[in-house]
BATI-658650 format. One line per field, with one value per residue (C-alpha): residue number from 1; residue in three letters; chain; x, y, z. Coordinates in nm, 2 decimals. Layout:
BEGIN
nr	(NUM;...)
rest	(ALA;...)
kette	(A;...)
c1	(X;...)
c2	(Y;...)
c3	(Z;...)
//
This chain:
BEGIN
nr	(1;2;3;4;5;6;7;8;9;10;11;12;13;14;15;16;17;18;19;20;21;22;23;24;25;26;27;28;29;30;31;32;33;34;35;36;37;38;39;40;41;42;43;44;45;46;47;48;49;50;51;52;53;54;55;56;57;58;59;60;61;62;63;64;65;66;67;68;69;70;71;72;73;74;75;76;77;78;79;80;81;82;83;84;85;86;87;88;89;90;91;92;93;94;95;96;97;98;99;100;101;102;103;104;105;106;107;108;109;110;111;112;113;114;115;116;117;118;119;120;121;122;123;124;125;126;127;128;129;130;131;132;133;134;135;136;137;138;139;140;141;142;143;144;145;146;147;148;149;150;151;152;153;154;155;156;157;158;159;160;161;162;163;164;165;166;167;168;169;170;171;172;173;174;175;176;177;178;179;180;181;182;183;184;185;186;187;188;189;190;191;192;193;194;195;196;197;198;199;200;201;202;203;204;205;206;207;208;209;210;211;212;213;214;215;216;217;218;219;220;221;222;223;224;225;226;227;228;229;230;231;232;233;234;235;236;237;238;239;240;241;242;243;244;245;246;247;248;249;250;251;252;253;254;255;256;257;258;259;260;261;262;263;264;265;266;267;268;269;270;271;272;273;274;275;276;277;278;279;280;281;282;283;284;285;286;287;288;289;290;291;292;293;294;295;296;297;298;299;300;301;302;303;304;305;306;307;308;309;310;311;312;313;314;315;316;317;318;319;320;321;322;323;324;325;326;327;328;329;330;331;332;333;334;335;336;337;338;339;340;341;342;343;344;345;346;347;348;349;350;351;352;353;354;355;356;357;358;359;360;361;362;363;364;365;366;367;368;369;370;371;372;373;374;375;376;377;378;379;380;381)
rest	(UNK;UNK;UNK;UNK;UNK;UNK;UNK;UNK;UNK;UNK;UNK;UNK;UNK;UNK;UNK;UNK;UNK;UNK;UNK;UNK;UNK;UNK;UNK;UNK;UNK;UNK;UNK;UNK;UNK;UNK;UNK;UNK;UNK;UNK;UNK;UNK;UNK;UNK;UNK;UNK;UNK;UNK;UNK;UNK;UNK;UNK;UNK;UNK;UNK;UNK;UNK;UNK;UNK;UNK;UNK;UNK;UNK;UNK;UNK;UNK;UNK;UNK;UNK;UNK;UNK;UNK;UNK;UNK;UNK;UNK;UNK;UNK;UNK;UNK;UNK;UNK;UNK;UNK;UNK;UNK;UNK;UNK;UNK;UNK;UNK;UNK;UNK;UNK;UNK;UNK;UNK;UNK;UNK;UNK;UNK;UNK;UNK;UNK;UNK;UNK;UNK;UNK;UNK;UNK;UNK;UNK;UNK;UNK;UNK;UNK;UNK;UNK;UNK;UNK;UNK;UNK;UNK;UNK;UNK;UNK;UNK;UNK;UNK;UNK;UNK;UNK;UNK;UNK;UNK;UNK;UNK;UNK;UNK;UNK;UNK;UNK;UNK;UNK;UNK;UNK;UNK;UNK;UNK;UNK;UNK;UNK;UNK;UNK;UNK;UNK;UNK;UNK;UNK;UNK;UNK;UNK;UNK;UNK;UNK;UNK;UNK;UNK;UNK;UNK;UNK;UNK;UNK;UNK;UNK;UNK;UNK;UNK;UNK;UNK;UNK;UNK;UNK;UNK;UNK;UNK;UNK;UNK;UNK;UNK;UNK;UNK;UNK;UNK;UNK;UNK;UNK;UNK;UNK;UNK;UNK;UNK;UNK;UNK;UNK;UNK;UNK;UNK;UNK;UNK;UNK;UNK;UNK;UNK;UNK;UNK;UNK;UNK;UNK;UNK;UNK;UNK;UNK;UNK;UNK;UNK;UNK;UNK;UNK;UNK;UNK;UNK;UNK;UNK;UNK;UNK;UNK;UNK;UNK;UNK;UNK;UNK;UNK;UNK;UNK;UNK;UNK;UNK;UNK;UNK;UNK;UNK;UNK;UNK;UNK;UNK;UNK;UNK;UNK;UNK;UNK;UNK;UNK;UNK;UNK;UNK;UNK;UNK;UNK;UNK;UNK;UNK;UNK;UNK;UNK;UNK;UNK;UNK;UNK;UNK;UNK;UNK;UNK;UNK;UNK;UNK;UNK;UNK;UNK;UNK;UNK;UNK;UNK;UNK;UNK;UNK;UNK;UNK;UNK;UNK;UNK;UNK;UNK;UNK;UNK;UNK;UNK;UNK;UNK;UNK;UNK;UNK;UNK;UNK;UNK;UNK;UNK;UNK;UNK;UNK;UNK;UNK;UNK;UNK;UNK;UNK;UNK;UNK;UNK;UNK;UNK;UNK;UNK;UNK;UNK;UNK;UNK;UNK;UNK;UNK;UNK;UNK;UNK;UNK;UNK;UNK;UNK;UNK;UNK;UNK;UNK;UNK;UNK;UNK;UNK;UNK;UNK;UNK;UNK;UNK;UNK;UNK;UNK;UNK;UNK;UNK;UNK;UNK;UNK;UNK;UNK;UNK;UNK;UNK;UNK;UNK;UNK;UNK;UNK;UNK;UNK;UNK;UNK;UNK;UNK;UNK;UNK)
kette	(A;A;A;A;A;A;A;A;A;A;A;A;A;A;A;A;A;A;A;A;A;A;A;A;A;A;A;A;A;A;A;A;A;A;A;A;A;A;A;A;A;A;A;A;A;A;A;A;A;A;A;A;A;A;A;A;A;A;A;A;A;A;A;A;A;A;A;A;A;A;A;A;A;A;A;A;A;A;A;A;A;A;A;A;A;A;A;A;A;A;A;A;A;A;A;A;A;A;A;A;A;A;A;A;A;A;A;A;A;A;A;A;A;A;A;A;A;A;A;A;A;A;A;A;A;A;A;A;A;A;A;A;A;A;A;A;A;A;A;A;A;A;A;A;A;A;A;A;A;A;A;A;A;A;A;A;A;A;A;A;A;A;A;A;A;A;A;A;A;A;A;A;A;A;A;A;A;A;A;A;A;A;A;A;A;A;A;A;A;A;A;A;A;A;A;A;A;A;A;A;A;A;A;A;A;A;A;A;A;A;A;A;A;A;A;A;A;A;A;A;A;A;A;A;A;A;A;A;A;A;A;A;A;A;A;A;A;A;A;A;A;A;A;A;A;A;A;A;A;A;A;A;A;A;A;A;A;A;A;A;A;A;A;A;A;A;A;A;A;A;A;A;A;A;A;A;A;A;A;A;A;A;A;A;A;A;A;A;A;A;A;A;A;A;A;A;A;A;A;A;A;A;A;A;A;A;A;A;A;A;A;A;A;A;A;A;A;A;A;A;A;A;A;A;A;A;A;A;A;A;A;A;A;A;A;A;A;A;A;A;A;A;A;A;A;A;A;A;A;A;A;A;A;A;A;A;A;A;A;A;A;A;A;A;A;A;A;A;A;A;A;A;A;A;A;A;A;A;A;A;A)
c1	(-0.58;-0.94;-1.07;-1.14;-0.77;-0.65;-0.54;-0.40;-0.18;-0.07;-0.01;0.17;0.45;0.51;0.88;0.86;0.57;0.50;0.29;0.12;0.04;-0.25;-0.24;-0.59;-0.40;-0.11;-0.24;-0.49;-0.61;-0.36;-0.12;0.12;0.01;0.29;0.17;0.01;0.39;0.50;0.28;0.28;0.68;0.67;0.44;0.60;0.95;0.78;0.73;1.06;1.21;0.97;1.20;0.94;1.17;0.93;0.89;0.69;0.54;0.43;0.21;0.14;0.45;0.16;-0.04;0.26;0.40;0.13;0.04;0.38;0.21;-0.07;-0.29;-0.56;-0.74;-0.56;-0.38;-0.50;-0.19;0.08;0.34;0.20;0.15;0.55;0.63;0.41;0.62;0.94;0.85;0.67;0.88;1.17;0.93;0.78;1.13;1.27;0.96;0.98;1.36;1.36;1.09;1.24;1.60;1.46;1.44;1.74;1.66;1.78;1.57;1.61;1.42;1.39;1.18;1.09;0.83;0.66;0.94;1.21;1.04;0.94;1.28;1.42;1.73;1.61;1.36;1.62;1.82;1.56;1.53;1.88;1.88;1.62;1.71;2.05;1.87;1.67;2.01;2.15;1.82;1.74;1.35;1.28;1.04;0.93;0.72;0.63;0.93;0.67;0.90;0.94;0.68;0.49;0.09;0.24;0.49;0.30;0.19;-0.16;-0.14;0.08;-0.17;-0.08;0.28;0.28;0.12;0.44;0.70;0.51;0.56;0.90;1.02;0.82;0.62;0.41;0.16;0.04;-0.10;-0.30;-0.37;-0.65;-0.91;-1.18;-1.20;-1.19;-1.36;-1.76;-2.04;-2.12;-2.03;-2.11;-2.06;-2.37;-2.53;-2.63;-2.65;-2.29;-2.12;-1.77;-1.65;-1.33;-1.23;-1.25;-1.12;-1.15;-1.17;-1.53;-1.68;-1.94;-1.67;-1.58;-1.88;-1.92;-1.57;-1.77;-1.59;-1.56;-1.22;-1.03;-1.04;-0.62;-0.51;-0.56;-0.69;-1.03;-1.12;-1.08;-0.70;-0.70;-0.89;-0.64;-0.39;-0.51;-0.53;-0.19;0.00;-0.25;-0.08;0.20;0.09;0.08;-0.23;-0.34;-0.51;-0.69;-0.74;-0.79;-0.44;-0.60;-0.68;-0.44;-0.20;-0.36;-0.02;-0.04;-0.36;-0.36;-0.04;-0.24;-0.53;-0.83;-1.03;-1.00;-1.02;-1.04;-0.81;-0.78;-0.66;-0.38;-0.39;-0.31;-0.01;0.22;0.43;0.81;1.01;1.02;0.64;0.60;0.76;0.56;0.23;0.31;0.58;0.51;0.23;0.07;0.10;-0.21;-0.48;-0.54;-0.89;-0.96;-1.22;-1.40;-1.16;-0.84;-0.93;-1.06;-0.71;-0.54;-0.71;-0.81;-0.54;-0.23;-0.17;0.06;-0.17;-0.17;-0.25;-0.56;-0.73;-0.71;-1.01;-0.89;-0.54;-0.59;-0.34;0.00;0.31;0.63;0.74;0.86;0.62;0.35;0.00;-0.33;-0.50;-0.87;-1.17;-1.47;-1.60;-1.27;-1.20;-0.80;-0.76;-0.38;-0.07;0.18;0.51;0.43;0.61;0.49;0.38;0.04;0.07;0.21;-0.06;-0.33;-0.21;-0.15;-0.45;-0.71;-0.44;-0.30;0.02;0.20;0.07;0.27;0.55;0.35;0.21;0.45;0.78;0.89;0.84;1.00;0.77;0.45;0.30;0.17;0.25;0.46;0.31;0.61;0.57;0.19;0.05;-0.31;-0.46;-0.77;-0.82;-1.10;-1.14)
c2	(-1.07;-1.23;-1.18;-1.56;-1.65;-1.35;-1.54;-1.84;-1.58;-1.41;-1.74;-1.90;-1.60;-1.53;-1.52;-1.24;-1.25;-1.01;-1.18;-0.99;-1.12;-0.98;-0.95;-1.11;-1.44;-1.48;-1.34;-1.44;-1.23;-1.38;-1.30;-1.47;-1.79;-1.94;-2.26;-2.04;-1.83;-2.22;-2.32;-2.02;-2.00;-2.38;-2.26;-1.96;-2.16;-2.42;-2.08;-2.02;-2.38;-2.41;-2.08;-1.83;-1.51;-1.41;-1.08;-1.11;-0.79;-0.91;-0.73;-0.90;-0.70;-0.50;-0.81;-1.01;-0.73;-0.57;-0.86;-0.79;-0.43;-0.57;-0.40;-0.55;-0.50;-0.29;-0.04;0.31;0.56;0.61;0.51;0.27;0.09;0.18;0.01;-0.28;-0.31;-0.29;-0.59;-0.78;-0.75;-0.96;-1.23;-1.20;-1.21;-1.51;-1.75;-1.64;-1.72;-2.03;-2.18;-2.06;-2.22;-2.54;-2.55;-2.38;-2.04;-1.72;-1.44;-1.04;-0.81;-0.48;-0.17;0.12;0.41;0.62;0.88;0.64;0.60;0.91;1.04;0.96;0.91;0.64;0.48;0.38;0.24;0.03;-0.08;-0.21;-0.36;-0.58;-0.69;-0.78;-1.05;-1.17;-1.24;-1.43;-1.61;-1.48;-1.39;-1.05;-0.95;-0.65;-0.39;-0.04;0.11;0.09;0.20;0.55;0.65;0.92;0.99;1.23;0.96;0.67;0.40;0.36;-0.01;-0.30;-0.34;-0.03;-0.08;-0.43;-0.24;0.00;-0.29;-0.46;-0.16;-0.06;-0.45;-0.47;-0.81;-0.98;-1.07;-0.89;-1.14;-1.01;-1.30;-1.17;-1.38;-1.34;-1.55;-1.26;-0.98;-0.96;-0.74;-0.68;-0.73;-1.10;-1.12;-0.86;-0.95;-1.29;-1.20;-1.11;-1.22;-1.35;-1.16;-1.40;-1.17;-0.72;-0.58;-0.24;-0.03;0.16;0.40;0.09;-0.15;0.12;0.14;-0.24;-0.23;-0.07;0.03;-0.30;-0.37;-0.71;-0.67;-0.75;-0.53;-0.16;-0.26;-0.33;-0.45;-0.07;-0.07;-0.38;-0.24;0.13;-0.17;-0.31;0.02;0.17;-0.18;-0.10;0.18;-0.02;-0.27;-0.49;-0.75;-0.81;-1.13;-1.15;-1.47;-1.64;-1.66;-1.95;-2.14;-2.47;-2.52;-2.18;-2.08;-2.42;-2.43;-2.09;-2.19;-2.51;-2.31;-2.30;-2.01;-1.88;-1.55;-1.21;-1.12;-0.77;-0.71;-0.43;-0.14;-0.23;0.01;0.04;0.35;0.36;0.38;0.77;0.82;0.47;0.62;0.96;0.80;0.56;0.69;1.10;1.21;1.52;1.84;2.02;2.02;2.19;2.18;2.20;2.32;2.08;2.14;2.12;1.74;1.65;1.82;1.60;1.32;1.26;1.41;1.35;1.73;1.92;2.12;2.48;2.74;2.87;2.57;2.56;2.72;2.71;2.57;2.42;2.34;2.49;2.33;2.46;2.47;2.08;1.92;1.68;1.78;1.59;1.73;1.73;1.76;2.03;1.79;1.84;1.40;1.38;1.18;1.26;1.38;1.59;1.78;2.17;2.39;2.70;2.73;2.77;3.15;3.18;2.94;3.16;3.43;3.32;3.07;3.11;3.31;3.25;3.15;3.44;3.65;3.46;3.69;4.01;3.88;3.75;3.92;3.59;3.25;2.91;2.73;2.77;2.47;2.43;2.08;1.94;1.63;1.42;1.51;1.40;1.02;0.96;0.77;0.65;0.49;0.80;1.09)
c3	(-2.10;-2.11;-1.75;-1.69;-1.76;-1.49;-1.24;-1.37;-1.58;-1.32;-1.07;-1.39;-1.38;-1.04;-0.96;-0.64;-0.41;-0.08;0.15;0.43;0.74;0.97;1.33;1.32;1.13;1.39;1.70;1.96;2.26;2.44;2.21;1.92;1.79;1.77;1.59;1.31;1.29;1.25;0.97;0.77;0.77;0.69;0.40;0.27;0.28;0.02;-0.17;-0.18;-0.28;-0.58;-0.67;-0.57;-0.43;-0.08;0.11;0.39;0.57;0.93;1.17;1.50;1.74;1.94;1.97;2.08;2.34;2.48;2.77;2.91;2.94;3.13;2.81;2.70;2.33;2.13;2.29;2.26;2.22;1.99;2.32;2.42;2.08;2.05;2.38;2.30;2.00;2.10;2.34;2.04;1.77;1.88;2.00;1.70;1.52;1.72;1.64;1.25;1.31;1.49;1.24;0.93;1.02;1.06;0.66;0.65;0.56;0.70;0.78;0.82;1.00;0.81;0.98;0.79;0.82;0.55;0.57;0.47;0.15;0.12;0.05;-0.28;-0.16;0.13;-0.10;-0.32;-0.05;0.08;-0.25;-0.26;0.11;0.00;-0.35;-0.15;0.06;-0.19;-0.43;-0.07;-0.09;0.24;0.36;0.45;0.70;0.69;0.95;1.02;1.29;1.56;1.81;1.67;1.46;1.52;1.33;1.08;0.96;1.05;0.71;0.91;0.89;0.75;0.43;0.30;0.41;0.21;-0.09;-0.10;-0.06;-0.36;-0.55;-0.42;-0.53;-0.87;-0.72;-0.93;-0.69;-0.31;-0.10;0.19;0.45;0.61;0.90;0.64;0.31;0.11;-0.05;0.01;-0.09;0.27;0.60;0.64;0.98;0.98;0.65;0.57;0.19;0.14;-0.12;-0.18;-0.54;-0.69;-0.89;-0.91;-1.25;-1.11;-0.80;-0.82;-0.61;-0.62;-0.44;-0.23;-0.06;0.02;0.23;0.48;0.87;0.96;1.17;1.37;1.75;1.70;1.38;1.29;0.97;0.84;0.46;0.40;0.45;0.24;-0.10;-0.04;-0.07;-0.36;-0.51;-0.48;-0.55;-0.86;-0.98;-1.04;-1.19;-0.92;-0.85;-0.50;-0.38;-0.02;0.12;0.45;0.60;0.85;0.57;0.59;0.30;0.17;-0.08;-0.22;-0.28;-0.47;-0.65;-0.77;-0.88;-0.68;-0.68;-0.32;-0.24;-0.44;-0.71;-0.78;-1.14;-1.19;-1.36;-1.77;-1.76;-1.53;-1.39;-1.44;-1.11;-1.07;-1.11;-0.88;-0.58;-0.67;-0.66;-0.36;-0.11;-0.11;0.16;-0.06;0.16;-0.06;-0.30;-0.59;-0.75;-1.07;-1.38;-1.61;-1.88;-1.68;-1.59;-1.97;-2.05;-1.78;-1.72;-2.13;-2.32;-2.07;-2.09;-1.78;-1.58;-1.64;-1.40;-1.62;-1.53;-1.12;-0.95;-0.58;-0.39;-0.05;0.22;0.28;0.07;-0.08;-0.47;-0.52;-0.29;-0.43;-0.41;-0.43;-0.76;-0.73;-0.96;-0.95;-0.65;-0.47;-0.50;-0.58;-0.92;-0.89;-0.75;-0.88;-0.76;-0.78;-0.97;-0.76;-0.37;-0.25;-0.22;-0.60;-0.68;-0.52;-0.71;-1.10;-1.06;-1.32;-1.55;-1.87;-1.87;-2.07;-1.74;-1.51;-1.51;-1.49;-1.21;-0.98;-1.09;-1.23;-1.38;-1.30;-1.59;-1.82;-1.60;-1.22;-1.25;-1.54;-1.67;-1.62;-1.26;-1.23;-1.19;-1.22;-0.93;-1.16;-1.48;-1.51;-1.30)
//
């Protein structure tokens, strides 16, 4: 795919889109904008009568709830975000339902937290809930279970939460409405110089750097919760486009082809649906750093990772939990399910593998991490 054809490629096969929707979009500091929840429903139901299957992930339930709190700004612990939410999500839900029936479409409310996709088991049936409502041609809208989750659970932010569901669904296309018109070289509410990129073939360390801290006085995410986005739905070969969700007529516009916003091109290959949930759904519980010639081997020559080539193991985690694997700078360019815990690990690391057994008493396999059971978070490490 020549880079200047990208995005009319991409626009010309979309059949399943997940939109998300920033608090900073639908949300005031008085709380929900209803006449933006209205437009953008009106919007995404032309979506979904030019035959366009839609999954829309929807912050806003803090902003909308928290007044009844008597909070004001964002609120500032876990409870009361929760209670804020629990108060905000079914106003948020009745507008979204109210609008959305007036073209005669149904909507569902679907809540989930990292741990549901985390297990196997949960992630599939999430998988099958939604597919469901799409076949009934019903909209799902989708949030982080504000309600109940705690920080060790919690997605961070509906970008990465929208970055999961594209990957869970196999979308063709993220779309991140932001209050911003898109990816820029700068903060250009600080620097006058910024500059608006259309289109980012790959994630650098380069465009990493130019996401900078910035964050909405409504939402929990700045533009570096949107580029983590872009980078997981990445892995699975899903692109992800930001635009400006205030923007009127903004999907039909896009749709028609004009250039608005940042396209972020996919990785060329994409993961099967074992290695997608790996990479996207499991939180690593460790790290294991590695020699120079353990990442060549890995990273170059798609070779399992042997324990010969792992200088140190960090964290504490049991034999089939997944583990960031890092380079000789200790940056993760992986994860992988362990064949061994962090004590065996500490042990056998740096050994060949016909030691193994000498060493520990026993031997499950030749490899720390079996290379069916590793996904590589870069193109390069």
């Amino acid at each position: 795919m020549h880079m200047k054809d990208a995005r009319p490629q991409i626009l010309q096969q979309l059949k399943r889109v997940v939109i998300k929707v920033g608090s900073g979009v639908i949300s005031t500091a008085e709380g929900l904008d209803a006449a933006m929840v209205a437009r953008l429903a009106g919007e995404v139901s032309d979506l979904c009568e030019r035959g366009i299957e839609v999954i829309l992930v929807s912050s806003g339930a803090v902003a909308a709830g928290r007044s009844a709190l008597g909070i004001e700004g964002r609120p500032k612990t876990i409870p009361q975000k929760q209670a804020a939410a629990a108060i905000g999500q079914p106003r948020i839900m009745r507008a979204y339902k109210e609008i959305f029936r007036q073209r005669n479409r149904v909507v569902a409310q679907v809540l989930l937290t990292r741990d549901d996709l985390s297990n196997r088991r949960r992630y599939l049936n999430a998988h099958n809930t939604l597919e469901t409502l799409l076949e009934y041609g019903v909209t799902p809208i989708v949030n982080e279970n504000d309600t109940v989750v705690v920080e060790e659970i919690r997605f961070g932010d509906n970008d990465n939460l929208s970055a999961m569901v594209a990957c869970l669904m196999e979308a063709d296309l993220l779309v991140v409405l932001s209050d911003v018109d898109g990816f820029y070289t700068g903060d250009p509410g600080c620097d006058p110089g910024a500059r608006l990129l259309p289109l980012i073939e790959r994630i650098t360390p380069e465009i990493e750097a130019m996401a900078g801290t910035s964050r909405g006085t409504m939402g929990t995410g700045g533009m570096q919760t949107k580029l983590q986005a872009a980078q997981k739905a990445g892995l699975a070969g899903v692109p992800t486009l930001i635009v400006n969700g205030r923007e009127p007529d903004i999907f039909k516009k896009v749709i028609q082809g004009e250039e608005l916003g940042s396209l972020f091109l996919p990785q060329t290959s994409k993961l099967n649906a074992r290695k997608r949930w790996l990479a996207l759904s499991m939180q690593p519980s460790g790290r294991i750093l590695l020699d120079a010639g353990a990442v060549r081997a890995v990273v170059g020559s798609g070779k399992s990772l042997l324990p010969s080539g792992i200088t140190s193991v960090d964290g504490e985690f049991e034999r089939g939990d997944a583990v960031h694997i890092c380079d000789q700078l200790d940056v993760p360019f992986a994860i992988g399910v362990a064949n061994y815990n962090r004590a065996e690990l500490e042990q056998i690391k740096g050994h060949r593998c016909a030691e193994i057994e000498e060493i520990l008493g026993y031997q499950y396999r030749d490899e720390a991490v079996y290379r069916d059971n590793l996904v590589l978070l870069r193109d390069t490490a």
